[in-house]
C-alpha positions in Angstrom: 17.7 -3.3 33.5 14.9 -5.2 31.6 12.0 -3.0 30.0 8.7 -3.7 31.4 6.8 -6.5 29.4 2.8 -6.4 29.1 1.5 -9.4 30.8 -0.5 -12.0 28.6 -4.3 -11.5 28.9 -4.5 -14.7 31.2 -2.2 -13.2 33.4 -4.3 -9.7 33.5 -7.1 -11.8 34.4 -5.5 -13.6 37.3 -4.3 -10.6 39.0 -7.9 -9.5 38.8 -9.1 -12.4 40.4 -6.7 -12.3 43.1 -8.0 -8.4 43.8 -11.3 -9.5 43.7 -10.1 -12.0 46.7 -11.3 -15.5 45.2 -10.5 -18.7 47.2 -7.3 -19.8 46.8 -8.9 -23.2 45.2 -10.0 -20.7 42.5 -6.7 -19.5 42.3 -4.5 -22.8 41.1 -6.1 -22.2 38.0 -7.5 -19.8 35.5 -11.5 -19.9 35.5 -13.7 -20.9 32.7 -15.1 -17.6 32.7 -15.4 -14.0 34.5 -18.9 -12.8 34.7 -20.5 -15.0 32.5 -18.0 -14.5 29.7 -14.9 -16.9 28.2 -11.4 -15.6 28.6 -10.1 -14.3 25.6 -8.2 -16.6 23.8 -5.9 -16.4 20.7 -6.0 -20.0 19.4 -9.2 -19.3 16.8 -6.7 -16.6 15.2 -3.1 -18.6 15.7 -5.2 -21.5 14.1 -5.1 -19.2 10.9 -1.7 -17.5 10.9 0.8 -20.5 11.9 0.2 -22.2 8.9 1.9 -19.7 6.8 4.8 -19.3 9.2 8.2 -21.3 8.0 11.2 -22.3 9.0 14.3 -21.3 6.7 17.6 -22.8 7.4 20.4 -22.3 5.0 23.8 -23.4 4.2 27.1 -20.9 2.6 30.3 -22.0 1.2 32.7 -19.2 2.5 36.5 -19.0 1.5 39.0 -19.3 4.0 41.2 -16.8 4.3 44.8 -17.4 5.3 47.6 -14.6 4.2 50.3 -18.2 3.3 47.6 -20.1 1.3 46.6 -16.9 -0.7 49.9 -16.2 -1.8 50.4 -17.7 -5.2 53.8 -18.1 -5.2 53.9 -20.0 -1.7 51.1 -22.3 -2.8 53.3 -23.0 -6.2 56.4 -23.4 -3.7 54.7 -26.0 -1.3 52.5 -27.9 -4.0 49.6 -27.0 -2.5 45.9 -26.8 -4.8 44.9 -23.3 -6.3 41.4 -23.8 -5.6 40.7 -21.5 -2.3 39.8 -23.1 0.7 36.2 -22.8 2.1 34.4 -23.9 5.3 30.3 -24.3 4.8 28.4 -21.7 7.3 24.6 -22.9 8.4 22.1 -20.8 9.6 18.2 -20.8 10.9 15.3 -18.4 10.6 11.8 -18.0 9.8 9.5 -16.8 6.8 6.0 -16.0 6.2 4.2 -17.0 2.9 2.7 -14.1 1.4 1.3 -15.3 -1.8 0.0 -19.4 -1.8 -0.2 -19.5 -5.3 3.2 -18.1 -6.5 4.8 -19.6 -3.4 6.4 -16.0 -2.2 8.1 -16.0 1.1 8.8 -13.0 2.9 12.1 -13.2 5.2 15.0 -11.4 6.1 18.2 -10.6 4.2 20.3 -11.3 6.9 18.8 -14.9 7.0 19.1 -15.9 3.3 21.6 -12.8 1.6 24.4 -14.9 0.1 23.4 -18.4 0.8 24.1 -21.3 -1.2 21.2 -23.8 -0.5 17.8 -22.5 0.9 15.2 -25.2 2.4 11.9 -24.2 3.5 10.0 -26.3 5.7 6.6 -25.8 6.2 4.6 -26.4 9.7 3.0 -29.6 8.1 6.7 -30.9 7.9 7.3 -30.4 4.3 10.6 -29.3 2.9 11.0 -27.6 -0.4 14.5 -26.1 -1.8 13.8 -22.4 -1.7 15.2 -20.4 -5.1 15.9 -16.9 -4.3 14.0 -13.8 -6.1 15.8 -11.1 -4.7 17.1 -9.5 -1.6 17.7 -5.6 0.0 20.1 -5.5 2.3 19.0 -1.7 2.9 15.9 -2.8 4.2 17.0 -6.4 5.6 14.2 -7.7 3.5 14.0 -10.6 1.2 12.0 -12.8 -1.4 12.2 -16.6 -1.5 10.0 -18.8 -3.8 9.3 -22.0 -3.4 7.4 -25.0 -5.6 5.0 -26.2 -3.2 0.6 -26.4 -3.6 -1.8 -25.8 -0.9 0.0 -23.4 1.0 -1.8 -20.7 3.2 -0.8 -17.1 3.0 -1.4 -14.4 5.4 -3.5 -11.4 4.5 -1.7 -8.1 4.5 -2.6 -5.2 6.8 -2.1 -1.6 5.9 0.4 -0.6 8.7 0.0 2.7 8.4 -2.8 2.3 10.6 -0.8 0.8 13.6 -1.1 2.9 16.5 1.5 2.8 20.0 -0.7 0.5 22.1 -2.2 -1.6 19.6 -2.2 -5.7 20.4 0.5 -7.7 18.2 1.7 -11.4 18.2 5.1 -12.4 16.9 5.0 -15.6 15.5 8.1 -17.9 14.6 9.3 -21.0 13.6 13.3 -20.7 15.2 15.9 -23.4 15.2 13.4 -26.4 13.6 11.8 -26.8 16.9 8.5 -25.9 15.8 6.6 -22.7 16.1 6.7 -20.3 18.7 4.0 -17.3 19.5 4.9 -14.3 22.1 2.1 -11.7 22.5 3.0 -7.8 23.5 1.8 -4.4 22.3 3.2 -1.9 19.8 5.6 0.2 22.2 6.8 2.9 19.4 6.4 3.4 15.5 9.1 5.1 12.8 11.9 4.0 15.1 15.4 4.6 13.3 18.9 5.5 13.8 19.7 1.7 15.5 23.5 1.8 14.0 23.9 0.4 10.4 23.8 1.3 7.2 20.0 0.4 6.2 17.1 2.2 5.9 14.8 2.5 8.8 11.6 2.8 9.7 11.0 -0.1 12.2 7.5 -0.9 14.6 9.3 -1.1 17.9 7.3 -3.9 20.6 7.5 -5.6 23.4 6.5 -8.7 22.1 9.7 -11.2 22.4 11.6 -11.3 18.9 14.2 -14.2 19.7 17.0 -15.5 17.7 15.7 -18.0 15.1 12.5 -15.6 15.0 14.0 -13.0 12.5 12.1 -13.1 9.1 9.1 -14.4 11.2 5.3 -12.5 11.1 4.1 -9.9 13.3 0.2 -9.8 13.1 -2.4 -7.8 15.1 -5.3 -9.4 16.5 -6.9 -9.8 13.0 -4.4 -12.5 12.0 -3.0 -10.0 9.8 0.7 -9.3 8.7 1.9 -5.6 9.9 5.6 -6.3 10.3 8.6 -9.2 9.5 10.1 -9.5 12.7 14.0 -8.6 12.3 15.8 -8.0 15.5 16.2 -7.2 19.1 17.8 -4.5 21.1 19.8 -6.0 24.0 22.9 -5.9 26.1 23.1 -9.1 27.1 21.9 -10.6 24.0 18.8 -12.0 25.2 15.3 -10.6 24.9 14.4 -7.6 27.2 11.2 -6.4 25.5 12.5 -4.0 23.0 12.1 -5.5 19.4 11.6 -4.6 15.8 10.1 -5.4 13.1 10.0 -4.2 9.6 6.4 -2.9 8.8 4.7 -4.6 6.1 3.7 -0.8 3.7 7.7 -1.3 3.7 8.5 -4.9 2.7 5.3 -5.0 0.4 7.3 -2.0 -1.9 10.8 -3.9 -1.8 9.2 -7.0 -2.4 7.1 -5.6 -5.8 10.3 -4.4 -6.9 12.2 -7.7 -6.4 9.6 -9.8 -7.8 9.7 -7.8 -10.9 13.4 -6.7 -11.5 15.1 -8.9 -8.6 16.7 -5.8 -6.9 15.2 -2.7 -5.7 15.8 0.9 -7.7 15.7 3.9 -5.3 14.7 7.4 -5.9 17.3 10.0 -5.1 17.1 14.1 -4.8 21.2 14.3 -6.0 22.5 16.4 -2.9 25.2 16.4 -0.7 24.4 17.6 3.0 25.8 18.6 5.9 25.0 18.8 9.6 24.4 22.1 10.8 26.4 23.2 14.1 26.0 25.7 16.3 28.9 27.7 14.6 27.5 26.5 10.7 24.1 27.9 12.4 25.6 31.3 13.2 27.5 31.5 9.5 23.9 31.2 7.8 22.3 33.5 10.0 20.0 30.7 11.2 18.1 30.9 14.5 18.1 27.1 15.0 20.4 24.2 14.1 17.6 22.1 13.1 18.1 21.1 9.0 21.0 19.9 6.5 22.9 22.2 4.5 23.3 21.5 0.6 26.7 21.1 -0.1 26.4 19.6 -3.5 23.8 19.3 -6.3 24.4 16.9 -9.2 23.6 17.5 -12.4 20.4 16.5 -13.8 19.2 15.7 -10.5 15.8 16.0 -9.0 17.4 18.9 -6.7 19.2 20.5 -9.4 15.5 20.4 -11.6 13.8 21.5 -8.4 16.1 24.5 -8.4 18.1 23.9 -4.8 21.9 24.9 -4.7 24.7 24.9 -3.1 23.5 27.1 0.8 20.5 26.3 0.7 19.2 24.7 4.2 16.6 21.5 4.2 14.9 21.5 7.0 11.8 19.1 6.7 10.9 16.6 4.2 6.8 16.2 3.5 6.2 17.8 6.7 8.9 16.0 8.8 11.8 18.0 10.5 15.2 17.0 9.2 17.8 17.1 12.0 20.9 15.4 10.4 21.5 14.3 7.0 21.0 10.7 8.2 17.7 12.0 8.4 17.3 12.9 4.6 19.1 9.5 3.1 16.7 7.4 5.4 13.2 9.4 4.1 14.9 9.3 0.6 15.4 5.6 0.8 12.5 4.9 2.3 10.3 6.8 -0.6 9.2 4.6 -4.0 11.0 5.5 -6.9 8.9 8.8 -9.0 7.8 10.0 -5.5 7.3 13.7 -5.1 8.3 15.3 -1.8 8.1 18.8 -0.7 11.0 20.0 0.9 10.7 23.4 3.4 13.7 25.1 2.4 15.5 28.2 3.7 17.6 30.2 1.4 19.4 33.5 2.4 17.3 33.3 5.2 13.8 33.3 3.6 11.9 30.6 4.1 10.3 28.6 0.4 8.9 25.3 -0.3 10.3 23.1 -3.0 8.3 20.2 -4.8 10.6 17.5 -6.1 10.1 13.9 -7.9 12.9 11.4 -7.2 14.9 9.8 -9.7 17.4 7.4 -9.8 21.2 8.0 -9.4 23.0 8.4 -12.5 26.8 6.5 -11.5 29.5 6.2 -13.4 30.1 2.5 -13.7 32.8 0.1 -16.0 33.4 -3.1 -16.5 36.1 -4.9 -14.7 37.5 -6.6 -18.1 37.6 -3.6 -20.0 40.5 -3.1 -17.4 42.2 -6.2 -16.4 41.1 -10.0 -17.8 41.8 -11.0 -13.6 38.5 -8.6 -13.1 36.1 -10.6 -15.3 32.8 -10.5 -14.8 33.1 -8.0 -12.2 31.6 -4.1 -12.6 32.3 -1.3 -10.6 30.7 1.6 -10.3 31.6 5.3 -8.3 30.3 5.7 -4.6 26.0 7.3 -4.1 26.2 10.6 -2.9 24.0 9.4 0.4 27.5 7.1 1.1 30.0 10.0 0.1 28.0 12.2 2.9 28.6 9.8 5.3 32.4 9.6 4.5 32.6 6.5 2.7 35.6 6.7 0.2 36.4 4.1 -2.5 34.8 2.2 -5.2 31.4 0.2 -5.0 31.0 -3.5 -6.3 28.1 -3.1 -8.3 27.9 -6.5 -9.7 29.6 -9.8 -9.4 29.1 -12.7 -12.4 28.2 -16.1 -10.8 31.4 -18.6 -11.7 34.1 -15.6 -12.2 37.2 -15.6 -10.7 36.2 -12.8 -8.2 32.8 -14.5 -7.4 34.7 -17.9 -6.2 37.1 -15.4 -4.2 34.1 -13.9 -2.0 34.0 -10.5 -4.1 30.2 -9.4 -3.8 28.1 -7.0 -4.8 28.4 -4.2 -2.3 31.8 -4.1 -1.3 33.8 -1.3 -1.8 37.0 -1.6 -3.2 39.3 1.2 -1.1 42.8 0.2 -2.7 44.4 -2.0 -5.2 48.0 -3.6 -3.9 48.1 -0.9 -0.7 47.8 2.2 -2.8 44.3 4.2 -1.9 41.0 4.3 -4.3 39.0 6.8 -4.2 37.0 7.2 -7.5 36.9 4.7 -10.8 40.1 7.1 -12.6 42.3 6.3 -10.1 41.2 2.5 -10.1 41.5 2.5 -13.9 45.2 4.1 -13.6 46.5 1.2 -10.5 45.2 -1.4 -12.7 46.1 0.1 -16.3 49.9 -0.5 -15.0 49.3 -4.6 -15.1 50.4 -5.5 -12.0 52.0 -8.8 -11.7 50.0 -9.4 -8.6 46.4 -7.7 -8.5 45.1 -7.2 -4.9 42.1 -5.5 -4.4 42.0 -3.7 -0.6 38.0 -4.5 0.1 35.9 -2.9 2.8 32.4 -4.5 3.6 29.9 -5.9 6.3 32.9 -8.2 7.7 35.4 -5.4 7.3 38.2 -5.2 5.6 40.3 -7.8 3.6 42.7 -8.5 1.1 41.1 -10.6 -1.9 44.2 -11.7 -4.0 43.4 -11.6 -8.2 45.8 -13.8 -9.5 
């Protein structure tokens, strides 16, 4: 069933009219005025903001996968080339220029994350070659420069000050048909746990977010950014008045940190949690399930330097009840790097409050030659604690070199590597042991986005 949608002001005004029982001639269109007074219009403020709305279309080489054609031996057999095969994926979105003199576009990861080619076009019809600065696919947000003079940027808004009910506009340029505005009001703020991995803390509206609109602006009635529009909730894939968009306190943090380092660096207290059931409840001697239970503090971790262990319960985060540990690994991600947070703690059933500064996650990590010359430019590194907690098992992809062998067979940075020629990988040791025994064939079992997949080394 479609969610309700807030009429545009013209349409509030019309009904009006027709209550007030003007003449039907009044009626085939809107009136210059009611009571003296213009309608309200949002041209004078669109006039501003559309200039600094792009379209972003892209273009990615991905290899084809084929379980004859990746066999070595049966390409050797049959003559065929040892170049993989590829088939070149397009795609179209929108951006919003955020600062006219650097030429920094704000978009979404899922528009421009592992593109080849990048080509802005601007609403005066000029096209520019987009270079990427950076991209978080734990936020969905991205930072694309471009070489282009007398652009317009938008103005950012603090949206901490967004309140449920305030006016918004999202504002587009989808599928290089030219701009498109929809109006609505802000139906919910903080909204999380939509499914995914990321980190969430999304401005729900009713304003229509359609495809081609992701990456595009969401302004209040200012002409000011609040939010990148990102995505829609729908079951029938179409829009039915529930959409999101990432608000801009979020994406102007991510984007200071790509700018400068060209990833983002997040803060981390170093525990391992656990829901608390009914039955977990009764074995602490807790009144409520509400909160996480530590499981595991890492050394020289901002828990372990804050004191927490092993029992003790988490049950708010700077004020805000924890209810899951999905919970705690959203606030954590969502928090700047050196941010202190006070946790409400219970241990042995007396309540404390902890203070704690988050640091970054000390991982393992090695480099994929050190093991096997196939691995080249490749380094892995041992799972977060935030993905161990939520039962991910294997190896993480923590960098891939442009050119190597495993970039130009679709390895990325982010997979997880869960096996190597059908024998399970859980940590780097046991990686470092399947490989140490030179395998004639090297074939990495890889779990990501796409799911998983067998990417041949040879």
């Amino acid at each position: 069933m479609s969610a309700p949608r807030l009429a545009p002001f013209g349409a509030l005004v019309l009904c009006s009219a027709l209550l007030l029982g003007w003449p039907a001639a009044s009626r085939a269109a809107l009136p210059a005025s009611v009571s003296g007074q213009p309608l309200p219009s949002l041209a004078p403020m669109l006039e501003k903001v559309t200039p600094a709305v792009v379209n972003i279309s892209t273009r990615t080489r991905v290899a084809v996968r084929d379980p004859y054609f990746d066999d070595p031996i049966f390409r050797q057999f049959f003559g065929l080339p040892s170049s993989p095969r590829e088939r070149v994926e397009q795609s179209l979105g929108s951006g919003v220029i955020v600062d006219a003199a650097k030429g920094y576009v704000l978009t979404n990861n899922h528009v421009v994350g592992g593109a080849d080619d990048i080509t802005v076009t601007l609403q005066d019809g000029r096209t520019f070659k987009g270079k990427l600065i950076g991209t978080d696919p734990d936020t969905d947000v991205a930072v694309v420069q471009i070489p282009a003079k007398g652009l317009k940027a938008l103005p950012v808004a603090d949206s901490s000050n967004l309140r449920v009910g305030d006016f918004v506009v999202a504002v587009g340029d989808p599928f290089g048909l030219g701009q498109t505005v929809t109006s609505g009001i802000v139906s919910a703020l903080g909204r999380s746990g939509l499914g995914g991995a990321g980190y969430q803390n999304f401005i729900q509206t009713d304003a229509s977010i359609n495809p081609g609109n992701s990456g595009g602006a969401l302004v209040n009635l200012n002409g000011e950014l609040v939010g990148i529009n990102t995505m829609i909730l729908s079951p029938s894939g179409g829009n039915v008045g529930i959409g999101f968009a990432i608000p801009s306190d979020l994406t102007g943090q991510v984007m200071k940190q790509l700018i400068e380092h060209g990833r983002v660096v997040r803060g981390s207290l170093g525990v391992q949690t656990q829901d608390i059931t009914p039955r977990i409840a009764k074995l602490l001697n807790l009144s409520t399930s509400q909160g996480v239970v530590v499981t595991r503090v890492a050394p020289d971790s901002a828990a372990s330097h804050a004191g927490l262990a092993p029992g003790d319960v988490l049950q708010a985060i700077d004020g805000k009840p924890l209810h899951d540990s999905d919970e705690l690994r959203n606030a954590e991600g969502l928090l700047p790097l050196g941010s202190q947070v006070t946790l409400k703690v219970r241990r042995n059933g007396q309540p404390r409050q902890v203070q704690a500064t988050l640091t970054p996650e000390k991982l393992a990590t090695v480099d994929g030659a050190t093991l096997d010359a196939r691995l080249a430019g490749v380094r892995f590194s041992e799972l977060s604690m935030a993905q161990r907690g939520q039962g991910v098992a294997g190896v993480a992809v923590a960098a891939v070199q442009g050119g190597s062998r495993a970039d130009r067979l679709g390895l990325g940075e982010g997979d997880i590597v869960i096996g190597v020629n059908n024998r399970r990988v859980t940590s780097l040791r046991e990686l470092s042991g399947l490989v140490a025994m030179q395998p004639r064939q090297l074939v990495l079992v890889v779990e990501s986005d796409q799911g998983v997949r067998y990417v041949p080394m040879d």
